[in-house]
Structure formats: structure tokens, C-alpha cells
C-alpha positions in Angstrom: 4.0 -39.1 14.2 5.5 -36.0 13.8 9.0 -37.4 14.0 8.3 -39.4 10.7 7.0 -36.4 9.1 9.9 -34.9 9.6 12.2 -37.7 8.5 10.3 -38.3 5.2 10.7 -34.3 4.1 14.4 -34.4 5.2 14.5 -37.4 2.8 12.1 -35.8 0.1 14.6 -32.3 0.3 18.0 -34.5 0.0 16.2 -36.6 -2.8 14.7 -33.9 -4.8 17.7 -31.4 -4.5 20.2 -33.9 -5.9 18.1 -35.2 -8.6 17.3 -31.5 -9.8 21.1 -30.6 -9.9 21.9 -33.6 -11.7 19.4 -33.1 -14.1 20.1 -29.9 -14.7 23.7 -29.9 -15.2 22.9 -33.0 -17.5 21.1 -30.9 -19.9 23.5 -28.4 -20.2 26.8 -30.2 -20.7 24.1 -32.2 -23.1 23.5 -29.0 -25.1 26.6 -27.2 -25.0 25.5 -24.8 -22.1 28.0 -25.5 -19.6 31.3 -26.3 -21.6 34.6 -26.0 -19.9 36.5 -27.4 -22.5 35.0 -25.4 -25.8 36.4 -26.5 -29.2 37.4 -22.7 -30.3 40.6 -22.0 -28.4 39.7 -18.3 -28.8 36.3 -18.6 -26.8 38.0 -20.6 -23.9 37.8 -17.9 -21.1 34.6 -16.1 -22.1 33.2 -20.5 -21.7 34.9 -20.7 -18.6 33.3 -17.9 -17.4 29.9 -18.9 -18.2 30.4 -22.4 -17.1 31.3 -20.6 -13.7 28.0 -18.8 -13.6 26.1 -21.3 -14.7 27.2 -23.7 -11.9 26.9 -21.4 -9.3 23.3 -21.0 -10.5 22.5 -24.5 -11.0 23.7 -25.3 -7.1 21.6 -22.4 -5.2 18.5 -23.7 -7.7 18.6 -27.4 -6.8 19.2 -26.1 -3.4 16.1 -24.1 -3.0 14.5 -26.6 -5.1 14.5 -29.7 -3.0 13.5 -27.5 0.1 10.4 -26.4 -1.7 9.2 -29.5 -3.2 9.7 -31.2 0.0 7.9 -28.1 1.6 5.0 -28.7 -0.5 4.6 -32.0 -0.2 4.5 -32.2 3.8 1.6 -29.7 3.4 -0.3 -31.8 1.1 0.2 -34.7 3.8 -2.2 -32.3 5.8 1.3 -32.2 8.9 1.0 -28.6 8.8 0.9 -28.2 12.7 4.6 -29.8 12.8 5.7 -27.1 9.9 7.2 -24.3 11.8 10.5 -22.4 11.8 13.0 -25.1 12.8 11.3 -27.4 10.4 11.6 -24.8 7.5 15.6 -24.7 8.6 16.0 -28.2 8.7 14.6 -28.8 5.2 16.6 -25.7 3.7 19.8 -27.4 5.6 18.5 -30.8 4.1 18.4 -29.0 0.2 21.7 -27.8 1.2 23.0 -31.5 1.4 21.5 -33.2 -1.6 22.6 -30.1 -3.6 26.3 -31.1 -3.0 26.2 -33.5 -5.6 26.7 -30.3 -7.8 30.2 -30.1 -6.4 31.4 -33.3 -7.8 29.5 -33.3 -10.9 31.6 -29.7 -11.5 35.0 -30.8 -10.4 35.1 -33.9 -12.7 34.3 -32.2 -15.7 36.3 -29.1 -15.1 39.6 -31.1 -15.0 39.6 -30.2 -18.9 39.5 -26.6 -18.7 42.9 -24.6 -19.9 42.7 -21.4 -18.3 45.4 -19.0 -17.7 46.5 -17.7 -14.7 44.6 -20.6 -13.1 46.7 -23.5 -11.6 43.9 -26.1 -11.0 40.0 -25.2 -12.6 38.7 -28.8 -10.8 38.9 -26.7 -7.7 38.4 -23.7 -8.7 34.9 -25.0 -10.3 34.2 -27.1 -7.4 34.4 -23.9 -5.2 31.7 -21.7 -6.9 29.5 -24.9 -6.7 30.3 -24.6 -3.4 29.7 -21.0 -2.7 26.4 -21.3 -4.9 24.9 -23.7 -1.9 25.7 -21.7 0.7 23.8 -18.7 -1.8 20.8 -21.1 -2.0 21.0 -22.4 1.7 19.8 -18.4 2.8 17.7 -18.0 0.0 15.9 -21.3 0.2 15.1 -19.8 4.2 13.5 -16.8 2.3 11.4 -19.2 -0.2 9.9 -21.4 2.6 8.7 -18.2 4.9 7.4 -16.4 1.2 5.0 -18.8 -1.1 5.4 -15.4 -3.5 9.4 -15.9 -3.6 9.5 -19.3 -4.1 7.1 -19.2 -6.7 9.2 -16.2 -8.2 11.9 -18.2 -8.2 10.6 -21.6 -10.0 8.8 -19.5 -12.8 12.7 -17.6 -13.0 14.5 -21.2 -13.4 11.8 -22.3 -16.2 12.3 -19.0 -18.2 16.0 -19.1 -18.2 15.7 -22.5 -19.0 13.9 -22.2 -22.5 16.0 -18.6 -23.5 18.7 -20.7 -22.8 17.6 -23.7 -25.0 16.1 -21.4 -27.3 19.5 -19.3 -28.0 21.5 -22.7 -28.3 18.9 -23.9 -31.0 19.4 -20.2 -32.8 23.4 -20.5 -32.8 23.1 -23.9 -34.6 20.9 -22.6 -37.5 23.2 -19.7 -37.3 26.0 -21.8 -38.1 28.0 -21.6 -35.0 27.3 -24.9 -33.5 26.5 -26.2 -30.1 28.4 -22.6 -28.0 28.0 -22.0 -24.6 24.9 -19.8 -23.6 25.2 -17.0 -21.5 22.8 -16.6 -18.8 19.8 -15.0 -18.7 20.6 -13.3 -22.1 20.0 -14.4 -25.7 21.6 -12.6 -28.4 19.3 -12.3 -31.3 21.4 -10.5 -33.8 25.3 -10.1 -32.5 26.4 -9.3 -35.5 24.2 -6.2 -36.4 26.2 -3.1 -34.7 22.3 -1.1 -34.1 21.6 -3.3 -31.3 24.7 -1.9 -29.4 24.8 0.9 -27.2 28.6 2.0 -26.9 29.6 -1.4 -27.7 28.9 -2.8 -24.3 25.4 -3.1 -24.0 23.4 -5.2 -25.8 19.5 -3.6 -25.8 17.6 -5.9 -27.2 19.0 -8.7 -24.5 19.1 -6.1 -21.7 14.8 -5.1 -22.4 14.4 -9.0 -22.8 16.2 -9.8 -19.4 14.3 -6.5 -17.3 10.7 -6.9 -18.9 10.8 -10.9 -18.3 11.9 -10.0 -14.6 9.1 -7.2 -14.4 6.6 -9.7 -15.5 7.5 -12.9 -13.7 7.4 -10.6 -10.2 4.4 -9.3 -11.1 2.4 -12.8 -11.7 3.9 -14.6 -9.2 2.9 -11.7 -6.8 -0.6 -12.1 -7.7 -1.9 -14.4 -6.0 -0.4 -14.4 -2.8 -0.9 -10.6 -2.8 -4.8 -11.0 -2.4 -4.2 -12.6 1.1 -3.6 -9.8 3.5 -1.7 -13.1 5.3 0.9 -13.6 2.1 0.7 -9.8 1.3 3.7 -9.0 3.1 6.1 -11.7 1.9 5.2 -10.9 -1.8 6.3 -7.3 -1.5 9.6 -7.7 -2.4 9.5 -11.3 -3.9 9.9 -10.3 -7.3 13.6 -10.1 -6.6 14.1 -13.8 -5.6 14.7 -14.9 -9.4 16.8 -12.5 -10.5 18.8 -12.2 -6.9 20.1 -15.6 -7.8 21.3 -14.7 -11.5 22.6 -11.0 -10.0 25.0 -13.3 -7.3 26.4 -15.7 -9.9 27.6 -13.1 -12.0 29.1 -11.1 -9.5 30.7 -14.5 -8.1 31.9 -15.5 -11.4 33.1 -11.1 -12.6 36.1 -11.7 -14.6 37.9 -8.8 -16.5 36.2 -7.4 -18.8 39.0 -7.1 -21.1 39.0 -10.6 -21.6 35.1 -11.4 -22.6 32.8 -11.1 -24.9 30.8 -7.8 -25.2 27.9 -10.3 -24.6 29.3 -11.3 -21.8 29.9 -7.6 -20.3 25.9 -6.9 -20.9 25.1 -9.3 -19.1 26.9 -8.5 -16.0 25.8 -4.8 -16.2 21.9 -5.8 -16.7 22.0 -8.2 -14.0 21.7 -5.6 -10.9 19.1 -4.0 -12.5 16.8 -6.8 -13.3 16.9 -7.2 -9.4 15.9 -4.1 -8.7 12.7 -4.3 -11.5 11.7 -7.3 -10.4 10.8 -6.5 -7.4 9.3 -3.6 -8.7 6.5 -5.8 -10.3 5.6 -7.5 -7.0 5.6 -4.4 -5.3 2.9 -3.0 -7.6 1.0 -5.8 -7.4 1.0 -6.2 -3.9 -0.3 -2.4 -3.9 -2.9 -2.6 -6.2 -4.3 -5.6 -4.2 -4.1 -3.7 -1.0 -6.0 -0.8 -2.7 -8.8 -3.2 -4.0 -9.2 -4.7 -0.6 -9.8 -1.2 0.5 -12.3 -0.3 -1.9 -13.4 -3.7 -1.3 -14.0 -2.6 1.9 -15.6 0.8 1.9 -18.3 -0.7 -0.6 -19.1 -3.2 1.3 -20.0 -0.8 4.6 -23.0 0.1 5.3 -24.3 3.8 5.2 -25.6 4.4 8.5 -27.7 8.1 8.7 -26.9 11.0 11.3 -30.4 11.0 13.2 -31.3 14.8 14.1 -31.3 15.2 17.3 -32.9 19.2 17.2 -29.6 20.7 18.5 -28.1 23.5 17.1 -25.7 21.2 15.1 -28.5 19.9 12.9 -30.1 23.2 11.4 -29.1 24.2 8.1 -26.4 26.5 7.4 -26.9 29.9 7.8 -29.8 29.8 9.9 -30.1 31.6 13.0 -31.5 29.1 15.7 -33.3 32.4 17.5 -35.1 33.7 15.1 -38.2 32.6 14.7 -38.3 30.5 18.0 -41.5 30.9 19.9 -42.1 30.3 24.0 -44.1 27.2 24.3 -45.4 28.3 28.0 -48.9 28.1 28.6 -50.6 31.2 28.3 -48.1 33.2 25.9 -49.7 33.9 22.8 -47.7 33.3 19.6 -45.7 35.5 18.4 -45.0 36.9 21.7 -41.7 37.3 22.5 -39.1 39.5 23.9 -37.7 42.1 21.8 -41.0 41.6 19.3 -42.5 44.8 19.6 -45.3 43.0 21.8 -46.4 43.8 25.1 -43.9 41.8 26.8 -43.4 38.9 28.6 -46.8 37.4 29.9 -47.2 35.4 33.1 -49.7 31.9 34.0 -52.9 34.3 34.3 -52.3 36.1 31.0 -50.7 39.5 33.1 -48.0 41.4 31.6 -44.9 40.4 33.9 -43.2 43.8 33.1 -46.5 46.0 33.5 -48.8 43.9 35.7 -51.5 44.4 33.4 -54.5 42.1 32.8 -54.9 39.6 30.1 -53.9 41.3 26.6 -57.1 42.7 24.9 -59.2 42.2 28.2 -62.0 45.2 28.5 -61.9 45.0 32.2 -58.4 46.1 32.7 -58.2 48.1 29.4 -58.2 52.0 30.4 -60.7 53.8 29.1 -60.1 56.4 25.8 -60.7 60.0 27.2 -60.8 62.1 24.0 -58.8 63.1 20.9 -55.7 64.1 22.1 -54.0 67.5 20.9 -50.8 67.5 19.2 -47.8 68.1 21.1 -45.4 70.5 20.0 -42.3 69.8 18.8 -39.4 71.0 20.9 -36.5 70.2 22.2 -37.9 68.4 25.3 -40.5 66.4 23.7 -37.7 65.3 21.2 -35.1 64.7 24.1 -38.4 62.4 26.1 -39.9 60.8 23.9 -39.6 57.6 24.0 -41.5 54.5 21.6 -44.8 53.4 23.0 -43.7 49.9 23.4 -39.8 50.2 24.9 -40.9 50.0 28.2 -43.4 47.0 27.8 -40.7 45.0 25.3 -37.9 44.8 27.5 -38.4 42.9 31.0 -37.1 45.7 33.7 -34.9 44.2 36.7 -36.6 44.0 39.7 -36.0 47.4 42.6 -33.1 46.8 44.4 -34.3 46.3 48.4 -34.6 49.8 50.2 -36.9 52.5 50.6 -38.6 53.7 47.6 -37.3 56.2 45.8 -38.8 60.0 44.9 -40.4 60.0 41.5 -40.2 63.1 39.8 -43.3 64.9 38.9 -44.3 63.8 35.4 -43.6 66.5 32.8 -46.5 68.6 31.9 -44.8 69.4 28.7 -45.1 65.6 27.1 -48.7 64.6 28.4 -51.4 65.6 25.9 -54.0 67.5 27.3 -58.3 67.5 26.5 -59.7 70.0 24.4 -61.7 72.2 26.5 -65.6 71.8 25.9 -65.5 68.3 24.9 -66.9 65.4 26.4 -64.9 62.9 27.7 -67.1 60.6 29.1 
């Protein structure tokens, strides 16, 4: 099954490729395109030239052209499984072979040509036929990989097409008769010198050529760009179209001393509409990638950071230690070390760092004995003194094992003393 596949796109490639190039080199000897033999003996290299280019072209197109279509067709027959590499070779290979009927329908014409300096043109012309299927033989293997490139290059082969037509068409309400088209460039007013720059470069034809490049990459980019699976082939497939117009003229470069000024624009703007071209499918393919991403980030959820309590979660600027209480039982709040309280507080409500009872218990309270008289300010009581609630604030270290050690007699000096002949009970 997949052996007759095969065999009916080999035959669909050799059919299709042959009947484009026939076609096409029908309607340009019909119209005056392709002319080896022009009726102005004066314009007889710059038509030779441009006969040159255009066959080159016309072979790599019907080339490519047969390959695709036959491409296309053995997808639509839903044989997509049997449509790998060395069936994309053998269809380009199979192009390759139905495009040779450019050769002969060159050489036969081209007998007519009188050229200088050229001892046979049939062979000559029959060569860069030739050359132009070999040229569409590795491009068609680039088209069959890319949907973006071949698309590229059909819309390419349609536009050249109609400038073509339409600049034929302008010369014969001109005046001038049926005269050979260049390609890829119409000349709109030759005769006005404003629309030359340095007398080599024709503007008008050179914006017409880039911005038709630019805009063709860019739209047959588009829609292979939004599949991240055809993405990468449509990067650079803006310069399939134009690649094949760039390669005929430098095929065909004659000197430039011998052509039209038309002629020489058109071989300078060449290059460059490569390099525009794919330009366009470049920034296509970029702006799709950064829609996909936005795409993307819109379409994920916002999942919130629980708060977990740890220090990470507090606000800014907050001191975790600050108002923290002890959540013991039996520590009143607010009692905490370093609060100014008395102290830390054990299970049964004792003062770990006094051994005192319960805080506010009358029991363990000692008694008031009097009013206490002043003590006088010296040098020792400033030197002793000490705040009431240092030693209760900070928990002390336990004793170190050992005997105990002496403890000075308390300073008479600091302890106040009862007024004589007052009751202290």
C-alpha cells in the first residue's frame, strides 16, 4: 500500500513539474518575457540576459513546484505515516526530472539568439536551465521539511508573475511594444531622471522589490508561526522566494557595461531582498512566540503563599521578639525576661531566679517594717546601688559545684535603718 503511494506522488511530481515549466515558459515567450531573439538589435544582450535569468528561474520553480503539489496531495490521501525523509528526497528528485523539460524547451528557442563573444547560445541557454534544476532540486528539500518556505515561495512565483505581466502591459501603452521584462522589477517611469539614484539604482523598483519581499515573508510566516511544531522552519522562510530570484541573477551577472541601468538595479536589489525577506518571517515568528507566552502566563493560575508563622511571613520591619509572650502555664502575661518583671516564674507560680512564692501572694510577701530614712548620698551608695529589679529580671546561672563561698557582710552604709521610737509592728 505504501509502495503505490509512493509511485502515484513520484508520478504526481514528474507530471506536475513538467506541466508547470511548460506553462510557464509558454506565457512568457507568449508575452514577450523571455525573448532571445528581440527585434531591436540594440537591446539584444540586455534580452539575452533576462531570457537567462528568467529560465533559470522558471526551472528551480517548476522544480520545487511539482514536489510540493505532489507533497500535498499524498497528505490529503490521509498516507502521511509513509511521508518521511526519503520520501520527501524522492519527490524533490522526482520534480527534478519532470522539470527537465525546461532544458529542451530553452535550447530550441535559443538557437536564434546573436550574441557576441558566445559561440553557441542553444547550449549556453540549455545550461542555466540546467544549473536552475539542480538550484530547485536543494531548495525543493527545504520546501518539503518547511510548510512556511514553500508557501513563501508559491506566493513569490504569483507576485512576480503579475509585476511581470503588469510591466509588459505598461510598455505596450507606453509605446514600446511587447520588450522583455526584467525580473522581479517593473519600471514605472524610466524615463524620468528623479527616480535614479547615481544612475544605477532605480528606487521606486528597488522599495517595490524589498517591501513585496518584507510582506510576502511576513504572511506566509503567519500561520505556521502559531504552531510551536512549524515555528522553527518559518524563521528564516521568508528568504525562500527571493533566494531563488537572488541565484538567477547572480547565475546569469553579465557586465555591467553592457546592460541596461534597469538591468544593474536589479542585480544590486536582489541580495537585499533576501536578506528582508526573511526579516519578515523572523518577526513574525517572534511575535507569535511572545503571544504564546503571554498566552501562557494568563492562562496560569495564581496559587497563594500560605503563612506558615515563620519568621519569613511577618511584615517588614518587624521584630519577631518583641512583643512575643511565654505561653507556659502559670506565667502571667506580660512576664517576660528582660521586662522589668519579677523574672522568670516556674509550674507553682515561684520566682525561678528568687525562689519566691506566687507573685502578689500575702503569705510569702514580707512584711513592711516602717518608713524608711533616706540614705545619703555618697560615693558608696552611688558606686552600690543597684535598680530594684536587676537581680529579679535577669535569670542568674546556677553555683558552680564546690563549697560555698564567704559572703561578705552586707554594707551597713546602703541598708536603711528604723526611726527610733516608731512602731514597727
Amino acid at each position: 500500500m505504501a509502495g503505490r503511494g509512493w509511485g502515484g506522488s513520484v508520478a504526481t511530481a514528474v507530471g506536475v513539474a513538467a506541466g508547470v515549466g511548460a506553462a510557464q515558459l509558454g506565457f512568457g515567450y507568449g508575452l514577450g518575457i523571455v525573448n532571445w531573439a528581440p527585434v531591436d538589435a540594440g537591446a539584444t544582450e540586455a534580452s539575452w540576459f533576462a531570457s537567462l535569468a528568467w529560465a533559470t528561474w522558471i526551472a528551480a520553480v517548476s522544480t520545487i513546484a511539482g514536489a510540493v503539489c505532489a507533497q500535498r496531495l499524498h497528505e490529503r490521501g490521509g498516507n502521511v505515516v509513509a511521508g518521511g525523509t526519503l520520501h520527501r528526497v524522492t519527490l524533490a528528485v522526482a520534480g527534478a526530472v519532470g522539470a527537465l523539460i525546461t532544458v529542451l524547451l530553452v535550447a530550441v528557442p535559443s538557437r536564434a539568439a546573436t550574441v557576441p563573444d558566445t559561440f553557441s547560445p542553444q547550449t549556453v541557454a540549455a545550461g542555466y536551465a540546467g544549473v536552475g534544476v539542480l538550484v530547485g532540486l536543494v531548495v525543493t528539500v527545504w520546501t518539503l521539511h518547511s510548510r512556511a518556505a514553500a508557501n513563501n515561495v508559491i506566493a513569490t512565483v504569483g507576485w512576480l508573475w503579475l509585476l511581470a505581466v503588469v510591466s509588459v502591459v505598461d510598455g505596450v501603452l507606453a509605446g514600446r511594444g511587447l520588450t522583455s521584462a526584467q525580473l522581479g522589477i517593473w519600471q514605472i517611469a524610466h524615463d524620468s531622471p528623479r527616480f535614479w539614484l547615481r544612475d544605477h539604482l532605480y528606487w521606486p523598483g528597488a522599495l517595490l522589490a524589498l517591501g513585496s519581499a518584507l510582506l510576502i515573508g511576513a504572511l506566509a510566516a503567519r500561520r505556521p508561526a502559531r504552531a510551536p511544531e512549524l515555528r522553527l522552519g518559518a524563521v528564516v522562510s521568508g528568504a525562500a522566494g527571493p533566494l531563488l530570484v537572488a541565484v538567477a541573477y547572480f547565475l546569469a551577472v553579465p557586465r555591467l557595461a553592457t546592460i541596461s541601468p534597469a538591468q544593474v538595479s536589479a542585480h544590486l536589489v536582489a541580495p537585499y531582498a533576501v536578506i528582508v525577506g526573511a526579516a519578515g518571517s523572523v518577526l513574525v515568528a517572534s511575535l507569535a512566540q511572545r503571544a504564546e507566552r503571554r498566552a501562557a502566563i494568563r492562562s496560569t493560575p495564581l496559587v497563594p503563599h500560605p503563612r506558615t508563622g515563620e519568621l519569613d511571613d511577618l511584615p517588614a520591619g518587624t521584630d519577631p521578639l518583641a512583643d512575643r509572650g511565654d505561653d507556659r502555664p502559670g506565667r502571667p502575661a506580660g512576664a517576660r525576661p528582660g521586662a522589668g518583671g519579677p523574672g522568670p516564674v516556674d509550674d507553682t507560680g515561684r520566682s525561678a531566679s528568687t525562689g519566691a512564692g506566687p507573685v502578689g501572694d500575702p503569705a510569702t510577701t514580707p512584711p513592711v517594717t516602717g518608713r524608711a530614712r533616706p540614705v545619703r548620698r555618697g560615693r558608696a551608695t552611688a558606686a552600690t546601688a543597684t535598680p530594684a529589679d536587676e537581680s529579679s529580671a535577669v535569670p542568674q546561672a546556677d553555683p558552680p559545684a564546690g563549697p560555698p563561698a564567704e559572703v561578705p557582710p552586707p554594707d551597713t552604709a546602703t541598708v536603711p535603718k528604723p526611726r527610733p521610737g516608731r512602731r514597727t509592728g
